[in-house]
Each structure stands twice: as C-alpha cells, then as structure tokens.
C-alpha positions as CSV (number, residue, x, y, z in Angstrom):
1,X,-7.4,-17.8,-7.4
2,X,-8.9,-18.0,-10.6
3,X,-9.7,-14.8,-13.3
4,X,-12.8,-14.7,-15.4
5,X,-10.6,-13.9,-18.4
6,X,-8.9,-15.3,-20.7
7,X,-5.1,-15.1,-20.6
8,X,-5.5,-12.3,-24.1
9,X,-7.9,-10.0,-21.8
10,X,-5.7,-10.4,-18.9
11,X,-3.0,-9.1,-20.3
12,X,-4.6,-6.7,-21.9
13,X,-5.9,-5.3,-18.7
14,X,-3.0,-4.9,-17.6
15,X,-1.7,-3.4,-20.1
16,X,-4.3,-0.4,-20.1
17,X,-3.9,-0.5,-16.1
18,X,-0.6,0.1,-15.8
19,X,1.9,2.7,-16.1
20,X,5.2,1.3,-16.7
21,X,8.0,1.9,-14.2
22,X,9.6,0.4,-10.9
23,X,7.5,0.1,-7.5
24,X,10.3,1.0,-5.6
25,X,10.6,4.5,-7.3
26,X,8.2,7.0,-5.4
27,X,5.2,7.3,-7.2
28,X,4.4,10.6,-5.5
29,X,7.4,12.4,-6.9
30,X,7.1,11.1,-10.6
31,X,2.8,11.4,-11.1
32,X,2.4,14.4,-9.6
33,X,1.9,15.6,-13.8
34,X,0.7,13.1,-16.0
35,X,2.7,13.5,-19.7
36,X,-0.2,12.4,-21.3
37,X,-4.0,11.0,-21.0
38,X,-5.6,9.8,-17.7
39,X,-3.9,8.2,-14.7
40,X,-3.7,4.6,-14.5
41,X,-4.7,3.1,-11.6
42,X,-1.5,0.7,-11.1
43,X,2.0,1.4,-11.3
44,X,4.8,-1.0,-11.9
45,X,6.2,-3.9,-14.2
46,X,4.5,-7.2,-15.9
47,X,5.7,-9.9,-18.3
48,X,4.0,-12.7,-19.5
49,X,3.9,-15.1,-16.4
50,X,4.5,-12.7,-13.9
51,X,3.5,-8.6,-12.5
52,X,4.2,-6.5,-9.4
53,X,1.9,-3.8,-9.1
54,X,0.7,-1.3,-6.7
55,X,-1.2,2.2,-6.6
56,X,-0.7,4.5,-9.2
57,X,-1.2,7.7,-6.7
58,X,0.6,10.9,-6.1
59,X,-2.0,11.7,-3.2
60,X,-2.3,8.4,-2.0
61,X,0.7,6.4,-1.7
62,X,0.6,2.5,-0.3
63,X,3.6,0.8,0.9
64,X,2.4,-2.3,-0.3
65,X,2.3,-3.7,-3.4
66,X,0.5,-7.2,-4.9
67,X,3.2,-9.1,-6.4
68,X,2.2,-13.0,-8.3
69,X,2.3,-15.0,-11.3
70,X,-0.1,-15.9,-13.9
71,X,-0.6,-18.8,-16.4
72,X,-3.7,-20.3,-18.3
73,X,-5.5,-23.3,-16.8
74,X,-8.4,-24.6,-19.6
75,X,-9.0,-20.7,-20.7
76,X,-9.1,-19.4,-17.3
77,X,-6.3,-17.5,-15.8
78,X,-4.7,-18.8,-12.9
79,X,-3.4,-15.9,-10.8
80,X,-1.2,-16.4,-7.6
81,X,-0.9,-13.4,-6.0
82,X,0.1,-12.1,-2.5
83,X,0.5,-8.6,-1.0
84,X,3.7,-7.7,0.8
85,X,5.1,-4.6,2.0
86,X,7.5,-2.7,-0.8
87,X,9.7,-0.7,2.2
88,X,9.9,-2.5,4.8
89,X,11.0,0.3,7.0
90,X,7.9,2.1,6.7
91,X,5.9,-0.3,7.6
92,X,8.2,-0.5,10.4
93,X,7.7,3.2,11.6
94,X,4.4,3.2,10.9
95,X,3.5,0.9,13.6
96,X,6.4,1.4,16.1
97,X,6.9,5.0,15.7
98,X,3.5,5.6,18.0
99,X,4.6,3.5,20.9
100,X,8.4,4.9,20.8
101,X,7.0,8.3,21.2
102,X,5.2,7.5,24.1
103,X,7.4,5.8,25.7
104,X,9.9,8.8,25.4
105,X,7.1,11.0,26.2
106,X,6.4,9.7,29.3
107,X,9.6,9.6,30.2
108,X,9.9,13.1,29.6
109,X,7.1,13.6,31.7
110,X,8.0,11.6,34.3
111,X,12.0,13.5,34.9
112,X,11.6,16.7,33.6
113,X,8.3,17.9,33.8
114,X,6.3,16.8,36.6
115,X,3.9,19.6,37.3
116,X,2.8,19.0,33.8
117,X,0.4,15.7,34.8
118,X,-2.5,17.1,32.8
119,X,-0.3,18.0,29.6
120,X,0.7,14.2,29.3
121,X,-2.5,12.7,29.7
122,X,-3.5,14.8,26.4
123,X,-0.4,14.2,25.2
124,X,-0.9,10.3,25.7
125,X,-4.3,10.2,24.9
126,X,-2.9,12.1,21.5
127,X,-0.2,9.6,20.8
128,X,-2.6,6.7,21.7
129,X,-5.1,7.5,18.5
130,X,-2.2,8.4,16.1
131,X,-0.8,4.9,17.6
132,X,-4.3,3.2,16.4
133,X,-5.0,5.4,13.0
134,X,-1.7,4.8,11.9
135,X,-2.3,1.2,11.9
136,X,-6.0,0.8,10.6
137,X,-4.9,3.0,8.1
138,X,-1.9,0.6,6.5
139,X,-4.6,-2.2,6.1
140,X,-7.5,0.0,5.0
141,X,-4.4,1.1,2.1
142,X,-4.4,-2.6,1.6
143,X,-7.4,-3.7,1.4
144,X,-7.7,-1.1,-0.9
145,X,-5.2,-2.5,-3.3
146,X,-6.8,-5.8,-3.3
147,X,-10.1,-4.6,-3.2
148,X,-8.9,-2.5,-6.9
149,X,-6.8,-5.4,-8.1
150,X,-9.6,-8.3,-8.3
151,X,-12.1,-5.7,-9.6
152,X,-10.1,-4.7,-12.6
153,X,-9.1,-8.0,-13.0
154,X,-12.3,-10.2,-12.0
155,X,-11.0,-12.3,-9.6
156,X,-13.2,-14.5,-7.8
C-alpha cells in the first residue's frame, strides 16, 4: 500500500503517534497515568524501515498489533503492513473459551442436574451470545486498529 506522505512526514507521524515501549508489555497496567501531555494513540517501537504498533489504551486493550516495513518509492512511502495477534493465547481463549464452557455445561447438565432443563437452556442460550460477542468483538478491536492506522497515516 502506498502513503500520501513523504518518508520525512511519515516518520514524523509516527513519531508524535507513538509512545515508546514494547507491545508485549501490558498497556493497561503502564497508561493507566500519563507522566506527561496527552495520550498517544499508538504504543510500541519504530526505526527507520520498520514499526510495530498497536493501541495506546488502558481502557481498551487489543491483542493485535499492525506490524510492517516502510521505504520511499519516488517520494511516496511504501508501507507493507499486516495485522497479527500479539498473544497468541488470548486470541485462543477468546474464541474457544465459549464453546468449552458449553460443552462442560451441558455436561453438567446432563449427569448432575437433570431437573434443571430450563436452567440450561438460559444457561446455553447465555454462553451462546458470549460465544458470538466475544468474537465480533476481536475483529471490531481490529478493524479498529487499521481503521486508526491508515487514517493517521493516509494510507490509500
């Protein structure tokens, strides 16, 4: 993909957008105070060909972060970039956890309780929308990232 700006406005960009540090540290336990001025909206590391970014948050926390290289192409800059999962086990429970449960709700149900037919149908019907929430909400997180990362950065 291609930036509208030059490589010296890219950089700086994301040098006023990001707060240095690691994107495996969690955000949510270091931003929760600012030291000083406003909150930038990415967290993470750059240099000059390459960056890994992702939301500078302590409400809002993403697993994912957008992670690519840079370089200029006849004073445009071309930017690779993909987004990828920084934990992989979170991902991993986020979308698995639901079903587990079910499963080991139901089979709790079906042993140990079995006047209870009305409790697991709430219960499953429960587990069912965290199953679906939990999921829409990882990719509306991502989307969101991207959505943030070719607007600071006019990416077309």
């Amino acid at each position: 993909m291609e930036s509208k700006l030059s490589l010296s406005e890219f950089r700086t960009r994301l040098k006023n957008n990001t707060e240095i540090g690691s994107t495996t540290a969690h955000t949510e336990k270091v931003r929760i105070f600012p030291i000083s001025g406003t909150i930038k909206p990415f967290y993470g590391s750059f240099d000059n060909t390459s960056f890994r970014l992702t939301v500078n948050s302590p409400k809002s926390s993403t697993p994912f972060i957008v992670k690519g290289n840079y370089k200029d192409v006849n004073n445009k800059v071309s930017v690779d970039y993909v987004i990828e999962a920084n934990n992989k086990f979170q991902v991993i429970w986020t979308r698995y956890s639901p079903i587990i449960l079910i499963l080991v709700i139901n089979i709790f149900f079906l042993f140990f309780a079995r006047g209870l037919r009305r409790a697991s149908t709430i219960v499953n019907l429960f587990l069912l929308f965290m199953a679906f929430y939990s999921r829409w909400n990882e990719e509306r997180k991502r989307k969101k990232l991207e959505q943030k990362f070719i607007s600071i950065f006019e990416i077309r």
